[in-house]
C-alpha positions as CSV (number, residue, x, y, z in Angstrom):
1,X,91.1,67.0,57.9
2,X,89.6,68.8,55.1
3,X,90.6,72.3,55.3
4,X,88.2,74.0,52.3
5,X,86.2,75.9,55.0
6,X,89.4,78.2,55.3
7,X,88.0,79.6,51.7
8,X,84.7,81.4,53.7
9,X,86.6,82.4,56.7
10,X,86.1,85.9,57.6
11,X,89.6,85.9,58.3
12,X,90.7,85.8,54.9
13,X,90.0,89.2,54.2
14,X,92.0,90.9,57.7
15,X,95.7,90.9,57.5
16,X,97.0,87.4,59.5
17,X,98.7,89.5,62.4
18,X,95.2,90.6,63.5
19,X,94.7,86.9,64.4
20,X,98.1,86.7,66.3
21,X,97.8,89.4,68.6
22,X,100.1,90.4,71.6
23,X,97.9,91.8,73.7
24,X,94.3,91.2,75.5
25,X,92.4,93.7,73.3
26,X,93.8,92.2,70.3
27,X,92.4,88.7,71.2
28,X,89.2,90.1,71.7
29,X,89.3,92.2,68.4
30,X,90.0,88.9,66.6
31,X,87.2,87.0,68.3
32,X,85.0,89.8,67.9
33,X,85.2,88.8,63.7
34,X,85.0,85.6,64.5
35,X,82.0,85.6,66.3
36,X,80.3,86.6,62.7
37,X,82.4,83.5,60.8
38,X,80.4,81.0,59.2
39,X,83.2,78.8,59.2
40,X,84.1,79.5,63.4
41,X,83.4,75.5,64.7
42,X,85.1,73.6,61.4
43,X,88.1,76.3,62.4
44,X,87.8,75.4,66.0
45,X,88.4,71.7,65.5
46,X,91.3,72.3,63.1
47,X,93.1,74.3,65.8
48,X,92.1,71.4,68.2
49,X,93.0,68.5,66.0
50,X,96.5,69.9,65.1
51,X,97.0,71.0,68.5
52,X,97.8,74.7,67.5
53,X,98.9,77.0,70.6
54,X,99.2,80.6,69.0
55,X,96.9,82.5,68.0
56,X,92.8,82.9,67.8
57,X,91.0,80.1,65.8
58,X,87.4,79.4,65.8
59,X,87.1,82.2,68.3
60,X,89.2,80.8,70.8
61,X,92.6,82.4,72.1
62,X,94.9,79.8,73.1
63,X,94.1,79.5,76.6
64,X,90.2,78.7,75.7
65,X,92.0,76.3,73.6
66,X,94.0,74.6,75.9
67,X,91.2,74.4,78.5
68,X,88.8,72.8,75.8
69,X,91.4,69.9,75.2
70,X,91.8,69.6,78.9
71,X,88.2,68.8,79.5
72,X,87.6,66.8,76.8
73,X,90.9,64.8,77.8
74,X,88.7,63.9,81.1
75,X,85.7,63.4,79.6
76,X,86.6,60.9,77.1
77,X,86.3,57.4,78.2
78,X,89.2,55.3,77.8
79,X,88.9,52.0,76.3
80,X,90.4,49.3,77.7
């Protein structure tokens, strides 16, 4: 996957721990400047796609993340 959208990420100008937070208020601190991304769905589907399970990408914390795979995992019709 292309990954040149991480160049206009908001997040490139906040110190990486901010998007690794321990704590609820941190999650929503970090999705809070990633509501305003102009790169939040291309980030989204990178976390997706490589399956990453820490932190917040694409707004998301990694519960949101893990539900999102869930349902698509159902809603994807399997070819036989």
């Amino acid at each position: 996957m292309d990954s040149e959208w991480m160049a206009a990420g908001l997040c490139r100008i906040e110190p990486p721990a901010m998007f690794f937070p321990s704590d609820g208020v941190g999650v929503e601190i970090a999705k809070r400047i990633c509501a305003e991304c102009p790169v939040k769905a291309p980030c989204l589907e990178y976390a997706l796609e490589n399956r990453i399970d820490h932190g917040v990408w694409g707004g998301t914390s990694e519960r949101q993340r893990r539900r999102i795979l869930k349902k698509r995992k159902t809603t994807i019709p399997v070819l036989v």
